[in-house]
mmCIF file of the N, C-alpha and C atoms, coordinates in Angstrom:
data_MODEL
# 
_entry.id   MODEL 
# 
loop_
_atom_site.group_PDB 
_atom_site.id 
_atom_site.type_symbol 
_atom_site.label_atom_id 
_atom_site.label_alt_id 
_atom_site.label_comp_id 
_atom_site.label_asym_id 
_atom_site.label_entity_id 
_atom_site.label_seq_id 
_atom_site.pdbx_PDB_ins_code 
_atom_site.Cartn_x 
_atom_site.Cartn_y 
_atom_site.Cartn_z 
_atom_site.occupancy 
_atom_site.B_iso_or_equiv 
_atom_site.pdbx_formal_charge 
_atom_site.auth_seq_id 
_atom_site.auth_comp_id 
_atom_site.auth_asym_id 
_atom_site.auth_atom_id 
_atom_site.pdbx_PDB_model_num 
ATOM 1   N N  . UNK A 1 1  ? -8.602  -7.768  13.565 1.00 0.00 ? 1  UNK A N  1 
ATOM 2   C CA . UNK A 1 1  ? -9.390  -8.544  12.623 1.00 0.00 ? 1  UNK A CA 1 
ATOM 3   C C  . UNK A 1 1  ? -8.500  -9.665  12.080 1.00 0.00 ? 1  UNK A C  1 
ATOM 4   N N  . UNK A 1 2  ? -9.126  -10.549 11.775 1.00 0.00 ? 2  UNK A N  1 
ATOM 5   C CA . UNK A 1 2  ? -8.345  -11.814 11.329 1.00 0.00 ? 2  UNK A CA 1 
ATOM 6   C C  . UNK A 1 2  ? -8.809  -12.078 10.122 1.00 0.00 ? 2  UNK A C  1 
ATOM 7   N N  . UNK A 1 3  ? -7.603  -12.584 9.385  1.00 0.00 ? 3  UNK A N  1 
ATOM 8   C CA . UNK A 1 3  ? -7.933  -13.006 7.420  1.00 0.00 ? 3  UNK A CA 1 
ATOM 9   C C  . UNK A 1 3  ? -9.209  -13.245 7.341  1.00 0.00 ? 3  UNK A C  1 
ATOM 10  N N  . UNK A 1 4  ? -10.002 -14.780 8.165  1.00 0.00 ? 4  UNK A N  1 
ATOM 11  C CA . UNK A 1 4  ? -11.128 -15.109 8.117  1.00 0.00 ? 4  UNK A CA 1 
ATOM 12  C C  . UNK A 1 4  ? -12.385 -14.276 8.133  1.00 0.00 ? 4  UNK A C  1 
ATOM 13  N N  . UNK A 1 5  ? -11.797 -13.357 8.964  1.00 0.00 ? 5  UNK A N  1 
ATOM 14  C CA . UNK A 1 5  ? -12.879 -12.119 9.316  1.00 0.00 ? 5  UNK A CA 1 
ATOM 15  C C  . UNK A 1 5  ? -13.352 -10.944 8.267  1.00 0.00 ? 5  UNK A C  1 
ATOM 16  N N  . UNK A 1 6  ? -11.944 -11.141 7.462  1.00 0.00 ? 6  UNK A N  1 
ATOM 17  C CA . UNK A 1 6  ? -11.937 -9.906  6.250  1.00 0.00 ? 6  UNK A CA 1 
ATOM 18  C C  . UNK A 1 6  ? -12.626 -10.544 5.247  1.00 0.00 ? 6  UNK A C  1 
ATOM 19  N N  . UNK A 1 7  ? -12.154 -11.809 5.421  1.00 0.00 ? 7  UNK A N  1 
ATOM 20  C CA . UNK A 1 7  ? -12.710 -12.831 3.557  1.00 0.00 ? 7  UNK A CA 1 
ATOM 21  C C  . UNK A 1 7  ? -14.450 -12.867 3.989  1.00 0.00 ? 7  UNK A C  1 
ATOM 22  N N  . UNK A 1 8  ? -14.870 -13.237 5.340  1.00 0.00 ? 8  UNK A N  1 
ATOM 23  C CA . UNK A 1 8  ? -16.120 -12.836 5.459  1.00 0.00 ? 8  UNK A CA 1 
ATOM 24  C C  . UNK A 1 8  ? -16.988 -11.440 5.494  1.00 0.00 ? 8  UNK A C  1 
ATOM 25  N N  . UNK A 1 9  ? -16.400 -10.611 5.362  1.00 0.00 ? 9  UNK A N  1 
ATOM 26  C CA . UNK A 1 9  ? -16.960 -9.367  5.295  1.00 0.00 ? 9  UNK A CA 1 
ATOM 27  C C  . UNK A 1 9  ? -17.066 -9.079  3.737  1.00 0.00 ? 9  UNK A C  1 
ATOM 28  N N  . UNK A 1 10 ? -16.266 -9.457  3.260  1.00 0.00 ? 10 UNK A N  1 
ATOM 29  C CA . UNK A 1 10 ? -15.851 -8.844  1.694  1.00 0.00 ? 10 UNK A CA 1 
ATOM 30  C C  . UNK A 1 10 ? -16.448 -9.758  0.675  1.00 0.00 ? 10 UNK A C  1 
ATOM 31  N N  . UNK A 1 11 ? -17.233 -11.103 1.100  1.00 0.00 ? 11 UNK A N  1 
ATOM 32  C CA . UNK A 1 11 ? -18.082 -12.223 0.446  1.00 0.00 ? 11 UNK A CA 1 
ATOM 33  C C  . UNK A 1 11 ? -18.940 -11.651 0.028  1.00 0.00 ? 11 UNK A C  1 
ATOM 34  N N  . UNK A 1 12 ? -19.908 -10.790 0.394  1.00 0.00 ? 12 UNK A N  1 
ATOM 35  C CA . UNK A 1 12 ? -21.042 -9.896  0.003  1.00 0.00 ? 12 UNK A CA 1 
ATOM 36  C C  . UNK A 1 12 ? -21.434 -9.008  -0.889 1.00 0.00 ? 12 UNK A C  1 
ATOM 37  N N  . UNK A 1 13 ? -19.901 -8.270  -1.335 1.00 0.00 ? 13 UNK A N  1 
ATOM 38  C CA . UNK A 1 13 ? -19.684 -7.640  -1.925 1.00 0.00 ? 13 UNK A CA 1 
ATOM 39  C C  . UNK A 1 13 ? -19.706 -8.494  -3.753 1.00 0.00 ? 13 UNK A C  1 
ATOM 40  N N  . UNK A 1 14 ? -19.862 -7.553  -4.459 1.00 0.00 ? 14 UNK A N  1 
ATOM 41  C CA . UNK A 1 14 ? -19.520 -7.488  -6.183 1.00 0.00 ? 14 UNK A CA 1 
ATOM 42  C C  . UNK A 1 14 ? -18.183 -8.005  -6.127 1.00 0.00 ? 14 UNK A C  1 
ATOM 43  N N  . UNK A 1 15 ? -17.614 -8.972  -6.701 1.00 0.00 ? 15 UNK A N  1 
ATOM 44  C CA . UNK A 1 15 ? -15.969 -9.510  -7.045 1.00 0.00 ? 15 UNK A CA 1 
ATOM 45  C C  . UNK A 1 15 ? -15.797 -8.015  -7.884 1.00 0.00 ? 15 UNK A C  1 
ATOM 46  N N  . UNK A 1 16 ? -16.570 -7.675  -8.579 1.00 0.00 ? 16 UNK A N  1 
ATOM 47  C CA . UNK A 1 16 ? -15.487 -6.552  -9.500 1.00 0.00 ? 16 UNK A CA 1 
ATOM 48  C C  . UNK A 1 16 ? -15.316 -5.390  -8.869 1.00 0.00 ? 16 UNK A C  1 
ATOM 49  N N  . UNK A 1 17 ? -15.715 -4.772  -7.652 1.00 0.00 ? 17 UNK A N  1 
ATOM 50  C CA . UNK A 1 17 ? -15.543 -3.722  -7.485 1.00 0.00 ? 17 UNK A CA 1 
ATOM 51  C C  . UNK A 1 17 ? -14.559 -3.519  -6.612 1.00 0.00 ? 17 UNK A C  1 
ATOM 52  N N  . UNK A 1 18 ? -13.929 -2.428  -6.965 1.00 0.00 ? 18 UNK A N  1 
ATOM 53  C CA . UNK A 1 18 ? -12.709 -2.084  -6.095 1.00 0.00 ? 18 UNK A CA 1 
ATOM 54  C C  . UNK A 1 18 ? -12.818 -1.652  -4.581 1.00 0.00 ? 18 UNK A C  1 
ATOM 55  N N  . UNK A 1 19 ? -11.865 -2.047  -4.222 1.00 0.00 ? 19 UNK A N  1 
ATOM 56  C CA . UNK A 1 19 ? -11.407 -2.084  -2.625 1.00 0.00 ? 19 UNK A CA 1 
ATOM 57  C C  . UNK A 1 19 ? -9.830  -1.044  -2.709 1.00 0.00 ? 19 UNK A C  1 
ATOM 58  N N  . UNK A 1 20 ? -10.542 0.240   -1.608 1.00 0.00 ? 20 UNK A N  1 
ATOM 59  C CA . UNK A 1 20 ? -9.623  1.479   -1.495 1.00 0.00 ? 20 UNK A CA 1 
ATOM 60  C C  . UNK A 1 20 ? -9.295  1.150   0.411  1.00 0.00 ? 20 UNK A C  1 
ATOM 61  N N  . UNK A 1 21 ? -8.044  2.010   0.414  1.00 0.00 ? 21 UNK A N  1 
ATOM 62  C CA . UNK A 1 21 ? -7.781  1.639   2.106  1.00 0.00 ? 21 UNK A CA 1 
ATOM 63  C C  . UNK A 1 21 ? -8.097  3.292   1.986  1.00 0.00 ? 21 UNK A C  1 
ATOM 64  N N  . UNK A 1 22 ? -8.803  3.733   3.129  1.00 0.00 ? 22 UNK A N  1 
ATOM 65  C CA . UNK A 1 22 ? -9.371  4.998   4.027  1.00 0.00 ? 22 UNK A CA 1 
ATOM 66  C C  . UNK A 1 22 ? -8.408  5.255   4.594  1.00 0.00 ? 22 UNK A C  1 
ATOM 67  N N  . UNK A 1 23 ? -7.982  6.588   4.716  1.00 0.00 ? 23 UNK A N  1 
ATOM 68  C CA . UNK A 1 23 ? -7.159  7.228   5.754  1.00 0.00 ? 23 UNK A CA 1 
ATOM 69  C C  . UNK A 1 23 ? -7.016  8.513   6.550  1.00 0.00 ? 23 UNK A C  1 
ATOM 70  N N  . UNK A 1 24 ? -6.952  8.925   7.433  1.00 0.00 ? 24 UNK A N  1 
ATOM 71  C CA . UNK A 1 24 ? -6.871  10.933  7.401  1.00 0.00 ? 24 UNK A CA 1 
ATOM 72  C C  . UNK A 1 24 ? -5.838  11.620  7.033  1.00 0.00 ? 24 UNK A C  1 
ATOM 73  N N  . UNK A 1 25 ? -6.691  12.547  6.099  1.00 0.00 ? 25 UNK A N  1 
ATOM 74  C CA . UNK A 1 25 ? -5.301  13.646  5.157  1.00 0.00 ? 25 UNK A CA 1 
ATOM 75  C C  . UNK A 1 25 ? -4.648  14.639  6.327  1.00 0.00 ? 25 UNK A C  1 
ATOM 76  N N  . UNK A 1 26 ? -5.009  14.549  7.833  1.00 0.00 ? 26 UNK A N  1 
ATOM 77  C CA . UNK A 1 26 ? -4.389  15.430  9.067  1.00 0.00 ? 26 UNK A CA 1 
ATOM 78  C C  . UNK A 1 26 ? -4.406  17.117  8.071  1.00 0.00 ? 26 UNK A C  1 
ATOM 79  N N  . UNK A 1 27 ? -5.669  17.339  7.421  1.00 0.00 ? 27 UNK A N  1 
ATOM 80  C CA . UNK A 1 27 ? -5.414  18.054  7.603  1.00 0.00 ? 27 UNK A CA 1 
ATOM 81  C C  . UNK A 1 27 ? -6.847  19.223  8.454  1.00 0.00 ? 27 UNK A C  1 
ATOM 82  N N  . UNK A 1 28 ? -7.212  20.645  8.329  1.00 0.00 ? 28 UNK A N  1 
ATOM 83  C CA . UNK A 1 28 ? -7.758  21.373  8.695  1.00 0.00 ? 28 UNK A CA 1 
ATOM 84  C C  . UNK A 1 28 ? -9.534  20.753  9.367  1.00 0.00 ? 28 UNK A C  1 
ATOM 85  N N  . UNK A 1 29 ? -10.107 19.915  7.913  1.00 0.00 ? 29 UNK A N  1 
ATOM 86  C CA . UNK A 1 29 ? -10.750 20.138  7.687  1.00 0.00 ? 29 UNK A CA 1 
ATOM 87  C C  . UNK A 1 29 ? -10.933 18.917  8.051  1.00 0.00 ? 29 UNK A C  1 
ATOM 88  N N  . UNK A 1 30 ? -10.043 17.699  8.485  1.00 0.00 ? 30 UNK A N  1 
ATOM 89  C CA . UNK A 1 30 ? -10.674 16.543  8.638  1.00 0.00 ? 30 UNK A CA 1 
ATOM 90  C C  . UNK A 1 30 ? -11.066 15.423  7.438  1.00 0.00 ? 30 UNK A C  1 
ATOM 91  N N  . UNK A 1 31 ? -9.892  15.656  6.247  1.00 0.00 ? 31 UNK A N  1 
ATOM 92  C CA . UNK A 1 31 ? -10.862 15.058  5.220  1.00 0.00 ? 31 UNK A CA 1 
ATOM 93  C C  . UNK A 1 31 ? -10.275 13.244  5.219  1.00 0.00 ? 31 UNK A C  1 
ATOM 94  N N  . UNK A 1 32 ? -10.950 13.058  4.716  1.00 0.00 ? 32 UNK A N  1 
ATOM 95  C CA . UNK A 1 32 ? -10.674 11.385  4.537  1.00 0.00 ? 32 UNK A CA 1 
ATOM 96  C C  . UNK A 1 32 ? -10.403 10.903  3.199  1.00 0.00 ? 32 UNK A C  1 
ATOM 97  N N  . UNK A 1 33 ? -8.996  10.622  3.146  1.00 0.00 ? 33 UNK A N  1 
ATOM 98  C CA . UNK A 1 33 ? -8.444  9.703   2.214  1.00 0.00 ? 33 UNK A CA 1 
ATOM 99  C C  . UNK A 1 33 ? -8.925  8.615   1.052  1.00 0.00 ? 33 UNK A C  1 
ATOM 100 N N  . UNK A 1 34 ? -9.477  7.897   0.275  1.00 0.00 ? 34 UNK A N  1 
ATOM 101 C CA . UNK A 1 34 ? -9.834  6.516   0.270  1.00 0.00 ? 34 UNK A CA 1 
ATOM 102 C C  . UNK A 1 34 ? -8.449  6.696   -1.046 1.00 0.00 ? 34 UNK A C  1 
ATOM 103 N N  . UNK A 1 35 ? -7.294  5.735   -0.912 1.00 0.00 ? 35 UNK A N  1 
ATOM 104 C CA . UNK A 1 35 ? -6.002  5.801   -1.749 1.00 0.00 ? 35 UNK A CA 1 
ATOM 105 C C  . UNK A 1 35 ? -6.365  4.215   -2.176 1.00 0.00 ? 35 UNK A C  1 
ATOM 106 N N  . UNK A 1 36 ? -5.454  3.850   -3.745 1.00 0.00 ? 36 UNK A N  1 
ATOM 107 C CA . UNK A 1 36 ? -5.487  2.231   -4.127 1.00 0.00 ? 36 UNK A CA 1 
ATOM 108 C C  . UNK A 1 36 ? -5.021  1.721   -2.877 1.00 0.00 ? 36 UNK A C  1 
ATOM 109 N N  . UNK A 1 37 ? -4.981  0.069   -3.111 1.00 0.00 ? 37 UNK A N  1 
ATOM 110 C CA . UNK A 1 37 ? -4.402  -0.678  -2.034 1.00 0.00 ? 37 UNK A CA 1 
ATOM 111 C C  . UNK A 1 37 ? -2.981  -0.794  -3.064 1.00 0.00 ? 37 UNK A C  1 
ATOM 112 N N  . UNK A 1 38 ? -2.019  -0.355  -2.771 1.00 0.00 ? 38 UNK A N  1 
ATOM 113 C CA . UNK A 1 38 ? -0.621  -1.162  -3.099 1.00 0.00 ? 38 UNK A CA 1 
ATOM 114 C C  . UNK A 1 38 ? -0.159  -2.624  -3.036 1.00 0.00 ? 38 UNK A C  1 
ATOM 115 N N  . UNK A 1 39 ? -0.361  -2.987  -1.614 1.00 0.00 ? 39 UNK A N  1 
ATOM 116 C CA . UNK A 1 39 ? 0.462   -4.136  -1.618 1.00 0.00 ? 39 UNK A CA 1 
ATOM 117 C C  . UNK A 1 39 ? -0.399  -4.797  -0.173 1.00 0.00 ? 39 UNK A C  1 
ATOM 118 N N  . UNK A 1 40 ? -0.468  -5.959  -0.344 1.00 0.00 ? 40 UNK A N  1 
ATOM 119 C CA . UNK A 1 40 ? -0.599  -6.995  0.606  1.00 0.00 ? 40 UNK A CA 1 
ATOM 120 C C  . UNK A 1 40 ? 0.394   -7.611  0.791  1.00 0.00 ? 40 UNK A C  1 
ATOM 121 N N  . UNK A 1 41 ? 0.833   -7.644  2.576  1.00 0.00 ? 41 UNK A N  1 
ATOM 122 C CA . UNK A 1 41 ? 2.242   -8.292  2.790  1.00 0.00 ? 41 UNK A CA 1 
ATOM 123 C C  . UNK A 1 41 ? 1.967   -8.692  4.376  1.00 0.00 ? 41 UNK A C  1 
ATOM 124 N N  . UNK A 1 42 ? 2.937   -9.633  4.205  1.00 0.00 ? 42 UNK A N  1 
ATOM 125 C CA . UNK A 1 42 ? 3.400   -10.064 6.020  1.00 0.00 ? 42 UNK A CA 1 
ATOM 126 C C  . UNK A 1 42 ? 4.095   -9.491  6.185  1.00 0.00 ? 42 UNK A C  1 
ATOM 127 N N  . UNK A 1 43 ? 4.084   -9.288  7.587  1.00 0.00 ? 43 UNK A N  1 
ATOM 128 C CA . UNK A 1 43 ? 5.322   -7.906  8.618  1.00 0.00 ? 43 UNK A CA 1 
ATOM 129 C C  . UNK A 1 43 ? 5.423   -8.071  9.795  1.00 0.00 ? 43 UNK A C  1 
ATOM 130 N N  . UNK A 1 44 ? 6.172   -7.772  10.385 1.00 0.00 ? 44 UNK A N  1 
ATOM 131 C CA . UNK A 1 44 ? 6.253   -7.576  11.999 1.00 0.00 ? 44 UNK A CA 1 
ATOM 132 C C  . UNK A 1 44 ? 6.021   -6.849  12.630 1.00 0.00 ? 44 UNK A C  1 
ATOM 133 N N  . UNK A 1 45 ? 4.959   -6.307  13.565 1.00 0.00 ? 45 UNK A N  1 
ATOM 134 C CA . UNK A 1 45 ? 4.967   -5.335  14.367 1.00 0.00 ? 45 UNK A CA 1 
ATOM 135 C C  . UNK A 1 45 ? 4.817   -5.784  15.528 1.00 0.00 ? 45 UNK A C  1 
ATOM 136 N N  . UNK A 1 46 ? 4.861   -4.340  16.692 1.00 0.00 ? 46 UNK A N  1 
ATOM 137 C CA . UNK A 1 46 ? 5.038   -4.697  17.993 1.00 0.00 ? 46 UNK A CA 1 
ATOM 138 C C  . UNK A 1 46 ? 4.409   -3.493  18.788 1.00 0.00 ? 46 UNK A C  1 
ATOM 139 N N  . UNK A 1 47 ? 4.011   -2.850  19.810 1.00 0.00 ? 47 UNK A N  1 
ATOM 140 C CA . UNK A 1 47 ? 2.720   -1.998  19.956 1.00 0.00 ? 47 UNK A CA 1 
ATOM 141 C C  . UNK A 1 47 ? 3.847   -1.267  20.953 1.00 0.00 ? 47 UNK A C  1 
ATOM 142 N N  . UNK A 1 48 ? 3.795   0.442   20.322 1.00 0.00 ? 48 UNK A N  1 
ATOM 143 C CA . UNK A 1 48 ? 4.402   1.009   21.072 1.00 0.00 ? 48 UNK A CA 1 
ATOM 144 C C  . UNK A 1 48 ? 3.297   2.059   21.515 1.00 0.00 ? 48 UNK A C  1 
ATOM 145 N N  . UNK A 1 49 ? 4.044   2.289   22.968 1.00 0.00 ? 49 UNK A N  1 
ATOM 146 C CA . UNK A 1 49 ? 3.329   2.869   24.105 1.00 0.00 ? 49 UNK A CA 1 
ATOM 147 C C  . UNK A 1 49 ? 3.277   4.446   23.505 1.00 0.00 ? 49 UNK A C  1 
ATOM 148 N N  . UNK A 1 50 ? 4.178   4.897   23.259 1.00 0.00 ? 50 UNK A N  1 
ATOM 149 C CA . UNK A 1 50 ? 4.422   6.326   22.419 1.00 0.00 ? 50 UNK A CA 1 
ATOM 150 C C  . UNK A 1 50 ? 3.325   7.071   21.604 1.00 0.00 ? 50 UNK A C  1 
ATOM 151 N N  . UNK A 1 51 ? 3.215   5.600   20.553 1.00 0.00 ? 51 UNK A N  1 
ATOM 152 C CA . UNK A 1 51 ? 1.931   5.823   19.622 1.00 0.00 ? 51 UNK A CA 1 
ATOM 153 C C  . UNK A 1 51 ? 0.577   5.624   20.097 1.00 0.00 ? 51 UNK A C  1 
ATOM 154 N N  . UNK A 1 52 ? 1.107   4.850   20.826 1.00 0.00 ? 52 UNK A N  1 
ATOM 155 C CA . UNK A 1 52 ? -0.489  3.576   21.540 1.00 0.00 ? 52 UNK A CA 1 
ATOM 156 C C  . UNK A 1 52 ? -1.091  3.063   20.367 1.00 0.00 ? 52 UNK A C  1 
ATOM 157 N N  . UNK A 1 53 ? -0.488  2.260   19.581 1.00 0.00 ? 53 UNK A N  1 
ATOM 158 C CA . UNK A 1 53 ? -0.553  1.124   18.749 1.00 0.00 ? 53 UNK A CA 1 
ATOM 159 C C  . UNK A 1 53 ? 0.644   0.759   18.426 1.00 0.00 ? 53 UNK A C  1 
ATOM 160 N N  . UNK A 1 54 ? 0.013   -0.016  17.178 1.00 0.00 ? 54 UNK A N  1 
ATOM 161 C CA . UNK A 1 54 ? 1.350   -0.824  16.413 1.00 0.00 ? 54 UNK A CA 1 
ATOM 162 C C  . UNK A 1 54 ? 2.098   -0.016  15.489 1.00 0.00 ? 54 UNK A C  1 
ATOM 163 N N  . UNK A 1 55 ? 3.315   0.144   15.148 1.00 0.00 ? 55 UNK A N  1 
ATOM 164 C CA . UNK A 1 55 ? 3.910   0.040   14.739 1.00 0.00 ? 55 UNK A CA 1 
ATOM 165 C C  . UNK A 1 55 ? 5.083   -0.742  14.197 1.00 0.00 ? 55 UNK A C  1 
ATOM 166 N N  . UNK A 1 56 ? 5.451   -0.877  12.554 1.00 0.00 ? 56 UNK A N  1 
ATOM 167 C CA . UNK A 1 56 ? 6.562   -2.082  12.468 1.00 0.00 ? 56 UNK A CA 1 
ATOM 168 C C  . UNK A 1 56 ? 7.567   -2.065  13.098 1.00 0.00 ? 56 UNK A C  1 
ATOM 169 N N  . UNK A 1 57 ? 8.109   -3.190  13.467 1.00 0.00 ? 57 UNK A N  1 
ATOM 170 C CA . UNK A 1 57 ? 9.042   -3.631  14.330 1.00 0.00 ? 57 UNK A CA 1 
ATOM 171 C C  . UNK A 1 57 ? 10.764  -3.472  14.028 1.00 0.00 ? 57 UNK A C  1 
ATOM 172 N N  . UNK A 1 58 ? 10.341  -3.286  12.257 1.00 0.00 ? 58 UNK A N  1 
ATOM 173 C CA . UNK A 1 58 ? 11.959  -3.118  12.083 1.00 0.00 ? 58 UNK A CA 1 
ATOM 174 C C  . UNK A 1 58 ? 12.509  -1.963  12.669 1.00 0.00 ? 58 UNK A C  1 
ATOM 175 N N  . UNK A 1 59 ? 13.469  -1.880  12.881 1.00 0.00 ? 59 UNK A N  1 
ATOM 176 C CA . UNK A 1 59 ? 14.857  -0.582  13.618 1.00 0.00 ? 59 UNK A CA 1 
ATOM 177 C C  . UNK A 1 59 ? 14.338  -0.508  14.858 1.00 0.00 ? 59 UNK A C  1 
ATOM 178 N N  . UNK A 1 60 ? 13.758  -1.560  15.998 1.00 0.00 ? 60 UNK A N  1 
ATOM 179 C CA . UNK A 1 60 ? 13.870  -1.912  17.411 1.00 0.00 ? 60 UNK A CA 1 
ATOM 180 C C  . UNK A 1 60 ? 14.995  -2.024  17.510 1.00 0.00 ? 60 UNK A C  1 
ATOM 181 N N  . UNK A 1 61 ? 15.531  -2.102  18.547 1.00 0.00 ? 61 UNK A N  1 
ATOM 182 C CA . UNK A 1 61 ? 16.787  -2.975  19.304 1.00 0.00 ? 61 UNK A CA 1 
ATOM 183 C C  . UNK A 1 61 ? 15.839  -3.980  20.105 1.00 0.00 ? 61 UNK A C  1 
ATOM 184 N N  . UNK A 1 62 ? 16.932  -5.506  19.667 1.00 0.00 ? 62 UNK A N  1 
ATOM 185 C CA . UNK A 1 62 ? 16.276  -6.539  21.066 1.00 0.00 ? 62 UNK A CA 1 
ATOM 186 C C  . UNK A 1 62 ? 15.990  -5.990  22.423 1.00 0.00 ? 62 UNK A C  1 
ATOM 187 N N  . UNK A 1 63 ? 16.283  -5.627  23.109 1.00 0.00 ? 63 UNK A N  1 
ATOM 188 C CA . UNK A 1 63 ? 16.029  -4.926  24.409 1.00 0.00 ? 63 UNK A CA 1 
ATOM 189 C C  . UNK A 1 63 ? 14.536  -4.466  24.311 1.00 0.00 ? 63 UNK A C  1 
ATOM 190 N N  . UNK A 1 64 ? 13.960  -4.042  23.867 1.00 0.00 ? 64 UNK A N  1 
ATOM 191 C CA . UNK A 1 64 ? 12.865  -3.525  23.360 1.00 0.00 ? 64 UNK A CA 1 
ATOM 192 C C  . UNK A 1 64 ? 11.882  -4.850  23.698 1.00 0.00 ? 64 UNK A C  1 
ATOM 193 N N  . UNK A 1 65 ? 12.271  -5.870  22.417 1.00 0.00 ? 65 UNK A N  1 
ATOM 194 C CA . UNK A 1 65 ? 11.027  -6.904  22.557 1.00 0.00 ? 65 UNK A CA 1 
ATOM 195 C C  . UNK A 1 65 ? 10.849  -7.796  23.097 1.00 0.00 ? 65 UNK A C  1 
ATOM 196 N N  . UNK A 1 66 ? 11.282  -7.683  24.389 1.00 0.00 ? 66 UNK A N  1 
ATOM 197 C CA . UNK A 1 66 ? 11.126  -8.581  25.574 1.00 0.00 ? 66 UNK A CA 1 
ATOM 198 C C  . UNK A 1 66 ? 9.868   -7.620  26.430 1.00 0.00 ? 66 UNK A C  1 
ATOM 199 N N  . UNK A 1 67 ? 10.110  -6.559  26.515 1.00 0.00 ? 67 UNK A N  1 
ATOM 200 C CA . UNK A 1 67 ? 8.586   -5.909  27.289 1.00 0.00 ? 67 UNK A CA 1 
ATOM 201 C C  . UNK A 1 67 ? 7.209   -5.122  26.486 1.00 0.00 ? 67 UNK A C  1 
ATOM 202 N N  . UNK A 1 68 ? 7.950   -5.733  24.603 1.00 0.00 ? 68 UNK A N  1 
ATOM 203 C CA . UNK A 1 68 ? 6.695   -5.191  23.884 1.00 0.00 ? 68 UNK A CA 1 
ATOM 204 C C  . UNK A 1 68 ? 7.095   -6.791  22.940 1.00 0.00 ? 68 UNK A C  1 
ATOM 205 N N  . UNK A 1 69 ? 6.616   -7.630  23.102 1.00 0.00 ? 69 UNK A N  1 
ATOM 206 C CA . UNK A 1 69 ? 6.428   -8.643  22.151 1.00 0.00 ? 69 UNK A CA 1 
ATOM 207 C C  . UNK A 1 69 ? 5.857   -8.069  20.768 1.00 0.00 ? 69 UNK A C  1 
ATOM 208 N N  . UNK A 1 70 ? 6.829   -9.126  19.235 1.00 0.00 ? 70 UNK A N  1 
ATOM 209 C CA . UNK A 1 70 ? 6.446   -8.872  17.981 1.00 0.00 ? 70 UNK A CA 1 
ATOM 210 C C  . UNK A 1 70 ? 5.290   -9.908  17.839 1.00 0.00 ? 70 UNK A C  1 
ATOM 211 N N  . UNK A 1 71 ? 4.921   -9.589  16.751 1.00 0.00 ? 71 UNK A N  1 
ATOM 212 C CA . UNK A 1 71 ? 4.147   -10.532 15.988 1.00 0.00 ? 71 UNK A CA 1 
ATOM 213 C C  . UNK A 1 71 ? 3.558   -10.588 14.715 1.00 0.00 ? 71 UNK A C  1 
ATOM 214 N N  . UNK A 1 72 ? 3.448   -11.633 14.086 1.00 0.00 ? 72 UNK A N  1 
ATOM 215 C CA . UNK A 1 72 ? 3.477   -11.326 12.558 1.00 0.00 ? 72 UNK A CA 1 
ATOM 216 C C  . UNK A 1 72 ? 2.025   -11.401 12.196 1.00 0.00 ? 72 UNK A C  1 
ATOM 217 N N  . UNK A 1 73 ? 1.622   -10.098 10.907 1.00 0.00 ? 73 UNK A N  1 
ATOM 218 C CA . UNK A 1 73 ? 0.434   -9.890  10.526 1.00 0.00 ? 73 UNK A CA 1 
ATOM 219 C C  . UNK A 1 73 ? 0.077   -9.491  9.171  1.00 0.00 ? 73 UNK A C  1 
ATOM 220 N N  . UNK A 1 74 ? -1.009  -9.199  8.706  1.00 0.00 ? 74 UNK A N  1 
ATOM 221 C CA . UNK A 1 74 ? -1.261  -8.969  6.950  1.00 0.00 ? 74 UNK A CA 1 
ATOM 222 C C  . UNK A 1 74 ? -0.819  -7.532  7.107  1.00 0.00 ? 74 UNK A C  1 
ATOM 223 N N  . UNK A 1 75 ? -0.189  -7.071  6.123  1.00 0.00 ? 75 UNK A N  1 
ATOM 224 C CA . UNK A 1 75 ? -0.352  -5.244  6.229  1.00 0.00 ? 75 UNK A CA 1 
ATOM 225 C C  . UNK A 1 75 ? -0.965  -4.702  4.906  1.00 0.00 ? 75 UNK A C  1 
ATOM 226 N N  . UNK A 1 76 ? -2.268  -4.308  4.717  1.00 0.00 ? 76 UNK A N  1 
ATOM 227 C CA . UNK A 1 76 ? -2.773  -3.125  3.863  1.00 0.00 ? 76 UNK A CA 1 
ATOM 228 C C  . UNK A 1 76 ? -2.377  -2.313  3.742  1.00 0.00 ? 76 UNK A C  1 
ATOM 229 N N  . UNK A 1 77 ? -1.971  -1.838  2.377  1.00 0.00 ? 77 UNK A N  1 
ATOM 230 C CA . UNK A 1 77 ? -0.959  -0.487  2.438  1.00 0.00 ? 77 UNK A CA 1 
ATOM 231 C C  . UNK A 1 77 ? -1.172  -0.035  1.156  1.00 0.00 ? 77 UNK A C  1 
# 
């Protein structure tokens, strides 16, 4: 999703009402998270095969991001 994409989704909405980030608590039962948002930030990530997504890029070694290219993005957290 791209900034543009979020600021258009979220136009619709009430300005006063709060915005929670969703997550899974891993646990038994499957439950789902909704936690504050902390922080909006730029970061680096780079998509590892391990996870099969992204993960941030810091504590790579260069060697690494020549066959998994970084790139910089918003992070919700």
């Amino acid at each position: 999703m791209k900034v543009h994409e979020l600021i258009e989704r979220l136009k619709d909405f009430d300005n006063d009402m709060e915005v929670m980030f969703e997550h899974p608590a891993h646990d038994y039962w499957r439950t789902v998270l909704a936690s504050d948002i902390l922080r909006v930030e730029e970061n680096t990530v780079r998509y590892a095969e391990y996870h099969r997504q992204h993960v941030l890029a810091e504590g790579y070694d260069e060697d690494e991001e020549a066959s998994d290219p970084r790139k910089e993005v918003v992070l919700i957290g």
